[in-house]
DOVOSE-816868 format. One record per residue (C-alpha): x, y, z negated; residue number from 1. Coordinates in nm, 3 decimals. Layout:
N
[rec [X, Y, Z], NUM]
...
//
This chain:
175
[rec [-0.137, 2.093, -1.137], 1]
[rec [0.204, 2.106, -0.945], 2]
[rec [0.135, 2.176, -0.569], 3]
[rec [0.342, 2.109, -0.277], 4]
[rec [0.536, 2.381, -0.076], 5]
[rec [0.568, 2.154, 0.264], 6]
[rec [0.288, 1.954, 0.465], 7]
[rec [0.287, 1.555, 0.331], 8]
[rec [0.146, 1.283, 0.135], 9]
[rec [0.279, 1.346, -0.217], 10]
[rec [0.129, 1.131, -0.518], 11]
[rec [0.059, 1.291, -0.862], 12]
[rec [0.126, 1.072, -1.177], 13]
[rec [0.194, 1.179, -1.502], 14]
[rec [0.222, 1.547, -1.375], 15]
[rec [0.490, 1.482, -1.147], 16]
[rec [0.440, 1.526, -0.782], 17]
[rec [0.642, 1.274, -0.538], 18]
[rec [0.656, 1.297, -0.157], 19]
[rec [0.531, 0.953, -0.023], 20]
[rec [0.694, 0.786, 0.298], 21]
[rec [0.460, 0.686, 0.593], 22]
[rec [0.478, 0.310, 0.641], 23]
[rec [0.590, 0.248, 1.053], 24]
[rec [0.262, 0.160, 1.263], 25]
[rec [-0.105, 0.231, 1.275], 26]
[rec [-0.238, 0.050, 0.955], 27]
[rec [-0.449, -0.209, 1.083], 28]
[rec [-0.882, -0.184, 1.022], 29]
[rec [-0.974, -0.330, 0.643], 30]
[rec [-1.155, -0.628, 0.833], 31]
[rec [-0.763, -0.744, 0.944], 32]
[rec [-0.656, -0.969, 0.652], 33]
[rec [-0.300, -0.893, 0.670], 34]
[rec [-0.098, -0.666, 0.855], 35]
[rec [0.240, -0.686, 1.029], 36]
[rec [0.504, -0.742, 0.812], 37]
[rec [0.707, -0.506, 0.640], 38]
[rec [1.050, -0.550, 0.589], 39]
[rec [1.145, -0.183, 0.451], 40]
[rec [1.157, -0.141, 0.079], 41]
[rec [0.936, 0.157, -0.068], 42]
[rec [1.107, 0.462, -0.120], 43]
[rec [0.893, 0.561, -0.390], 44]
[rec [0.818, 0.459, -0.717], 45]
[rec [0.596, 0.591, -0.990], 46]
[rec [0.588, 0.504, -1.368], 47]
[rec [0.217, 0.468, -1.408], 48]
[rec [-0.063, 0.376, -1.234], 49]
[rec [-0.273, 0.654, -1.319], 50]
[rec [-0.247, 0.845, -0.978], 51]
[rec [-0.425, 1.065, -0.770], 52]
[rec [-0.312, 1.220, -0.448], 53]
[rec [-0.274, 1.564, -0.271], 54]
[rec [-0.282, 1.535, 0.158], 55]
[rec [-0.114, 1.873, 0.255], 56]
[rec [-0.180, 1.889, 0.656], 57]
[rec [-0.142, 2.195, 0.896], 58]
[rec [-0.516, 2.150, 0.990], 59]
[rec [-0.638, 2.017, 0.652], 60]
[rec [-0.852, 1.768, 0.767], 61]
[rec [-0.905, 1.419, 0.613], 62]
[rec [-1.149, 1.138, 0.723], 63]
[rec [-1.327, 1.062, 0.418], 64]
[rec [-1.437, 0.758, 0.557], 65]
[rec [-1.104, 0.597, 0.603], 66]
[rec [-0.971, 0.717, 0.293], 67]
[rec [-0.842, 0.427, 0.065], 68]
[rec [-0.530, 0.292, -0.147], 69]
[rec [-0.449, -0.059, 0.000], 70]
[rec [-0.289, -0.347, -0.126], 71]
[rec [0.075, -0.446, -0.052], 72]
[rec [0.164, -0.829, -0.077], 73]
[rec [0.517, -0.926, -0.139], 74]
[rec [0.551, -1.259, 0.084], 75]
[rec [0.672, -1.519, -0.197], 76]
[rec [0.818, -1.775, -0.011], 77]
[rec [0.720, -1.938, 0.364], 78]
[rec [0.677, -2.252, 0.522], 79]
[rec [0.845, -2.320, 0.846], 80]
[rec [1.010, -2.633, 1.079], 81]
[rec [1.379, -2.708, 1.037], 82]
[rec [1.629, -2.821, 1.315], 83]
[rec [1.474, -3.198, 1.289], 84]
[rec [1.128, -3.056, 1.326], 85]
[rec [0.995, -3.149, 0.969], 86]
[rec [0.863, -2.894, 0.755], 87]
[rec [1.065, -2.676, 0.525], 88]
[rec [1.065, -2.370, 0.267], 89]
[rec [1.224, -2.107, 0.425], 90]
[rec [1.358, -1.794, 0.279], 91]
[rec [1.092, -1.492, 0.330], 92]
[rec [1.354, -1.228, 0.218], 93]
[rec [1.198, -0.873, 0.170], 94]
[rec [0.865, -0.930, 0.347], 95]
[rec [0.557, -0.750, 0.260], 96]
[rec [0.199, -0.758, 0.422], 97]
[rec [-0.074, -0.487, 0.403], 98]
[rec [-0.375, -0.699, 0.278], 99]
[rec [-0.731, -0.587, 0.347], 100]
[rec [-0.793, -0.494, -0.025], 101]
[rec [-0.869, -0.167, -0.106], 102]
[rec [-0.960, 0.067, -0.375], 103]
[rec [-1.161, 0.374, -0.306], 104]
[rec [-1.050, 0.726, -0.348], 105]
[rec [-1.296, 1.003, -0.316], 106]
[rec [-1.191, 1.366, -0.110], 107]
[rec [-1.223, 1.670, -0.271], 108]
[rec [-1.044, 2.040, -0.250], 109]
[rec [-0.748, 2.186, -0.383], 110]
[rec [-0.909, 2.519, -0.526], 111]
[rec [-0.799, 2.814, -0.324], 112]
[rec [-0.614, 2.544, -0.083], 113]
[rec [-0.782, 2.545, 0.248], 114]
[rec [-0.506, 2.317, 0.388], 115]
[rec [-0.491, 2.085, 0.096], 116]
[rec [-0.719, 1.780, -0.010], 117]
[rec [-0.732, 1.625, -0.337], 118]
[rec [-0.785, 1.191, -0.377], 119]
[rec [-0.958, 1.130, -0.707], 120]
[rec [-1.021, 0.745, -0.769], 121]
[rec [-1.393, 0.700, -0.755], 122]
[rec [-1.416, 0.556, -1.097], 123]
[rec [-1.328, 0.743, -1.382], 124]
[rec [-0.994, 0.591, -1.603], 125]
[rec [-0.920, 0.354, -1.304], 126]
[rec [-0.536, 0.267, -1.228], 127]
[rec [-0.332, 0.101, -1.045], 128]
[rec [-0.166, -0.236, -1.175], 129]
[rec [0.185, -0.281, -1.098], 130]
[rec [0.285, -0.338, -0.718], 131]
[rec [0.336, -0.219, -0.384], 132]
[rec [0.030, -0.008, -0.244], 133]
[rec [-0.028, 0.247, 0.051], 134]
[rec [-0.269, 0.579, 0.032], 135]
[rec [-0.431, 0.530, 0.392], 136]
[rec [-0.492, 0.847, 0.512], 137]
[rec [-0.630, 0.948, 0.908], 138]
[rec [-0.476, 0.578, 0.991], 139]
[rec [-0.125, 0.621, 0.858], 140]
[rec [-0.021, 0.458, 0.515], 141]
[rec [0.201, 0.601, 0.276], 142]
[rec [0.410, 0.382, 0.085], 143]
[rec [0.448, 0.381, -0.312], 144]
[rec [0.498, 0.108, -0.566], 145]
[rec [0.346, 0.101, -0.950], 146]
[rec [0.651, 0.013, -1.165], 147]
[rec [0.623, -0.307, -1.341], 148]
[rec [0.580, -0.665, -1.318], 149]
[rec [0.293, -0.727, -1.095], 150]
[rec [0.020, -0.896, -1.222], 151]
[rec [-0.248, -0.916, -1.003], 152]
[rec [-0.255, -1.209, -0.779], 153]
[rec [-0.357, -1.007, -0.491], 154]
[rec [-0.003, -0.907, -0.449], 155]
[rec [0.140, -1.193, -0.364], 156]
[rec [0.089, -1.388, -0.080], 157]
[rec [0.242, -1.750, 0.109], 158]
[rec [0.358, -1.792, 0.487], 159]
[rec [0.302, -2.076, 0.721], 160]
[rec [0.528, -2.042, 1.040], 161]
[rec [0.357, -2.229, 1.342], 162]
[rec [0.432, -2.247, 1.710], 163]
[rec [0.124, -2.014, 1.756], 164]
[rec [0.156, -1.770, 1.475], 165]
[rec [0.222, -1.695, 1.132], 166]
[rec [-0.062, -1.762, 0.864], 167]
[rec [-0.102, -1.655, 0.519], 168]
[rec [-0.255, -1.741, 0.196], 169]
[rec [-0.249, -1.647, -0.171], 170]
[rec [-0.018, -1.770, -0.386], 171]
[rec [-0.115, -2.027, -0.643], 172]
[rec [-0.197, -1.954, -0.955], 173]
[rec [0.113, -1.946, -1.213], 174]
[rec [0.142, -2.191, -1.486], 175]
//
């Protein structure tokens, strides 16, 4: 198993290891729906969804407790008001939403690592389906996306622009 040589989030897939890019912001508690959006694309991208992680920290500690791989929604399209005040599609761009679905990873150490921790998914054979996903580790996410089309409908999501907020919902089911 490659290991790194500087402190970081790095994913392991396919026995390649790749540095993952913290997401800006505190990632929001797993009873918030949806986060803030994100309008950054992610840096990272790995060819399979058969991934496990190593956290490389100066003081080595990880919260089990708060350790998960989130979901990432791309925001399809969204709903808004036009000049005239009726409703309208309007373009969402490159939006993406942290949604409150997660998949557990379990902590473990690197042998003869004191400063590194290993993520395992808690089932055996699980992987990722193709999206956008962050490793949540002590509160900060780390951006990576599965290559491929994404299938699950959990990655997609719908906007609603109102004069008191935005609201979201899942996209309906393709035909």
């Amino acid at each position: 198993m490659p290991l790194p040589t500087a402190f970081g989030v790095y994913a392991l897939s396919e026995g390649q290891l790749q540095e993952l890019k913290p997401v800006p912001g505190k990632i929001p508690d797993r009873r918030v729906a949806i986060s803030a959006a994100i309008t950054t694309p992610s840096a990272t991208t790995l060819t399979s969804g058969d991934v496990s992680f190593i956290v490389f920290r100066p003081d080595g500690g990880v919260d089990a407790t708060g350790t998960e791989v989130r979901v990432v929604a791309k925001v399809s399209r969204a709903m808004g008001v036009d000049a005239t005040g009726k409703a309208a599609m309007v373009t969402a761009g490159d939006t993406w939403v942290i949604r409150s679905m997660s998949f557990p990873y379990k902590v473990g150490p690197v042998e003869d690592q004191p400063r590194m921790l290993s993520l395992q998914p808690e089932q055996d054979g699980f992987t990722l389906s193709p999206g956008r996903y962050v490793v949540v580790v002590k509160g900060m996410g780390y951006d990576f996306t599965v290559a491929g089309t994404p299938t699950d409908p959990n990655q997609c999501v719908e906007r609603i622009n109102a004069t008191n907020g935005a609201f979201y919902s899942p996209c309906p089911p393709r035909r």
